[in-house]
N, C-alpha and C positions, 0 to 999 in steps of 0.2 A: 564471324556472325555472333556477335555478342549485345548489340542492341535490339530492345522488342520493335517491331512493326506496325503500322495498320492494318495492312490488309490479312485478312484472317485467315486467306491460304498462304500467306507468309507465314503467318503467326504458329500455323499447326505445324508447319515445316521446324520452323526454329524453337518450338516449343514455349512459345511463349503469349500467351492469347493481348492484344491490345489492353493497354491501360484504362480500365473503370470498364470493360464491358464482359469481360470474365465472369460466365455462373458459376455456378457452384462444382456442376460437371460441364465443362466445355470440352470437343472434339474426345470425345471418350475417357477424359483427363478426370483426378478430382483436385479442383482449382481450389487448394487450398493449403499454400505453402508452408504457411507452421506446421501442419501435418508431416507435410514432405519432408522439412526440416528434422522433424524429428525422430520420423521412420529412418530418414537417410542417415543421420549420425548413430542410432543403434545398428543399421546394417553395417555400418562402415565397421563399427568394433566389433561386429560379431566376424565379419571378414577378415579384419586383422588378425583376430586372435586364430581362425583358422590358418593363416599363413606363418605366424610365430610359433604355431604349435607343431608344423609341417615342417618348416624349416630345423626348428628348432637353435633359434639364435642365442635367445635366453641362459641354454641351458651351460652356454661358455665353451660347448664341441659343437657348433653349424653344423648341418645336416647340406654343406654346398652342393650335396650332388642331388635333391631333390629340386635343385633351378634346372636341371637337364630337364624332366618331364614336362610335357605341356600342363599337367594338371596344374604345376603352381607358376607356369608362365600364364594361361588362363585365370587363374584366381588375382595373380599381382594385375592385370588388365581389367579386372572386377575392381579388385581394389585401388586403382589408380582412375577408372572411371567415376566410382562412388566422390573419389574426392571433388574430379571436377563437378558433381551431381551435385554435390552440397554446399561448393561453395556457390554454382549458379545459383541454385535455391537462396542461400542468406544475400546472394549481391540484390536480387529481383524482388527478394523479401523488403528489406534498407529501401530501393529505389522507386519499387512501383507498385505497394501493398500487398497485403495476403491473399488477396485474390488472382490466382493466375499459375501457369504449368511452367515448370524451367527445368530446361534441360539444354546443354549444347548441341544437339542435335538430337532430332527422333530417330533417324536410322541409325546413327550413332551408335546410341541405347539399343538399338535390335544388332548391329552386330556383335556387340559387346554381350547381348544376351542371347546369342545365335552359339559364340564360343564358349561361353559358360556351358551350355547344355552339349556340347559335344563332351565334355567334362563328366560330365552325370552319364547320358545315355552308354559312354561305353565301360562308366565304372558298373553301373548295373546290371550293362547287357552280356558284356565282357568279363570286365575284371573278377565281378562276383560270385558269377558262376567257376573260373574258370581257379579262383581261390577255394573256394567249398570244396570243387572234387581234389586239392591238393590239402586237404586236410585243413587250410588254413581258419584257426576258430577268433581271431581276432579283429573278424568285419563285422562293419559298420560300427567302427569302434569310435571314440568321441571326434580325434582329428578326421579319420575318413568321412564321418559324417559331416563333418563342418567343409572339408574343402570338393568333397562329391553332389552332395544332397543342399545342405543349404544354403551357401552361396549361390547355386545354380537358383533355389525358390527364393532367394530375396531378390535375384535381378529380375526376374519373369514376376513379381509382385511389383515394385516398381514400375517395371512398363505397363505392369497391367493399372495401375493405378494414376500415376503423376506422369507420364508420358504423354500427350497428342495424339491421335492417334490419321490415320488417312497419310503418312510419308514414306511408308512400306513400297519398292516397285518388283515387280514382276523378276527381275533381273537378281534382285535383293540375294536370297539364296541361294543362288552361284556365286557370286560374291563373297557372300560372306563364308564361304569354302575356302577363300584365300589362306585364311589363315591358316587353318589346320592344314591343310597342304603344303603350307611353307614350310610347317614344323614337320613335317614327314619326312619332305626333299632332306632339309639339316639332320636329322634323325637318322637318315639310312646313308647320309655323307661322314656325318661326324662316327658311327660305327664303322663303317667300310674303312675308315683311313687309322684305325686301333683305339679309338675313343669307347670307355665304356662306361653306362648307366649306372650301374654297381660292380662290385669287382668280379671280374669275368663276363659280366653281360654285357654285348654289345647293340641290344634291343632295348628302347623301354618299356616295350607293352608284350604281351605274347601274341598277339596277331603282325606282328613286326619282328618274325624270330625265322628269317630267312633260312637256315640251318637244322631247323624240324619241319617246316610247312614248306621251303620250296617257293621259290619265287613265284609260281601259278598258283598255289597255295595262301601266301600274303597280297597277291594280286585280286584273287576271287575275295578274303574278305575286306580289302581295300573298298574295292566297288560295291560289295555289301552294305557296309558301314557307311558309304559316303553318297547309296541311294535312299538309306531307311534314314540321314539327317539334312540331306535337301530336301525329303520331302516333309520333314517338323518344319524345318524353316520354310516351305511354303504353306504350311499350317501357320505358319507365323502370318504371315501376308495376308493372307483371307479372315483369320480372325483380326486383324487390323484395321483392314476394309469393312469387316461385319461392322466394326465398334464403331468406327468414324460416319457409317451408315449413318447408325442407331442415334448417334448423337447428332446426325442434321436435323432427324427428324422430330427431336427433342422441342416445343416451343419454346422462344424466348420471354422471360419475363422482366 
């Protein structure tokens, strides 16, 4: 799916509204690619640089064991999306003028910003709290904050801006569980069989710490956790359908 369409329920699909009839906002989008262009390349570095600063590649001792956690398999998905985002943008920009939403896909962009926010919600809900009561005085510290907090608001500012909006389904939020679920099954496989996070733990997160909580203990906040972000992501869906509403009923001019 890489060429734009006619018809405009294609168009909102593939993110990309027909050539010469793009307003200004079409399908809840703002049609207007230089923009996009150049939100998308400052997200991109601000991205980066929270994954160079997490890894910490630069510094000539890699940090290899922070590609275990999802947090920076999630963020590199951030960052590996943002590139195909930009360069959709400059191809659409070159091909078929400033006017008009480019993205490889709209749902796409919602799972990819479905996984980012599992990211955030359980550094906040989770991790934050559960650092404070362990004395820890160094959150929300600059990398925390870039690979928690803001990546998660730059992908959820793009979809809310340069995205199409009406390609969200009902199904969408089950779905896009897939992922984090894959990384749990690997998570509790690659610890079970002597693989560890850091040295001696064989958990990444402490709600995944089978050995204090008890399998009915990581089970209950399992299903906690993965009832309170299916139902964001069906907040995702509704306010999608709210926007793509609002923007039929928008007149043309």
């Amino acid at each position: 799916m890489t060429e734009a369409v006619a018809s405009p329920s294609a168009a909102s699909a593939l993110g990309s509204p027909p050539p010469g009839r793009a307003r200004l906002f079409e399908n809840a989008a703002v049609n207007l690619r230089p923009v996009a262009l150049v939100y998308r390349v400052a997200a991109l570095a601000v991205i980066l640089t929270g994954v160079i600063r997490l890894s910490e590649v630069l510094t000539g001792q890699p940090a290899w064991s922070t590609f275990l956690f999802y947090t920076m398999l999630s963020n590199l998905l951030c960052l590996a999306w943002m590139v195909a985002l930009l360069f959709r943008t400059a191809r659409d920009l070159r091909r078929t003028g400033a006017r008009g939403a480019s993205t490889p896909s709209a749902r796409g962009s919602g799972a990819v910003m479905f996984a980012i926010t599992v990211t955030m919600l359980i550094y906040l809900v989770v991790l934050v709290p559960t650092r404070f009561a362990d004395g820890d005085s160094d959150i929300f510290s600059l990398t925390d904050t870039l690979i928690h907090v803001v990546t998660p608001v730059l992908m959820i500012v793009d979809w809310l801006l340069f995205v199409p909006k009406g390609a969200f389904r009902w199904m969408d939020p089950l779905l896009w569980t897939l992922l984090p679920y894959a990384y749990l099954g690997w998570a509790f496989a690659y610890g079970a069989s002597g693989g560890e996070f850091t040295p001696g733990q064989k958990y990444p997160y402490p709600f995944m710490n089978i050995e204090a909580l008890g399998i009915p203990g990581v089970a209950q906040w399992i299903v906690m956790l993965s009832l309170a972000l299916i139902a964001v992501g069906f907040v995702y869906v509704v306010l999608d359908r709210i926007l793509a509403a609002l923007a039929r009923r928008m007149p043309r001019r």
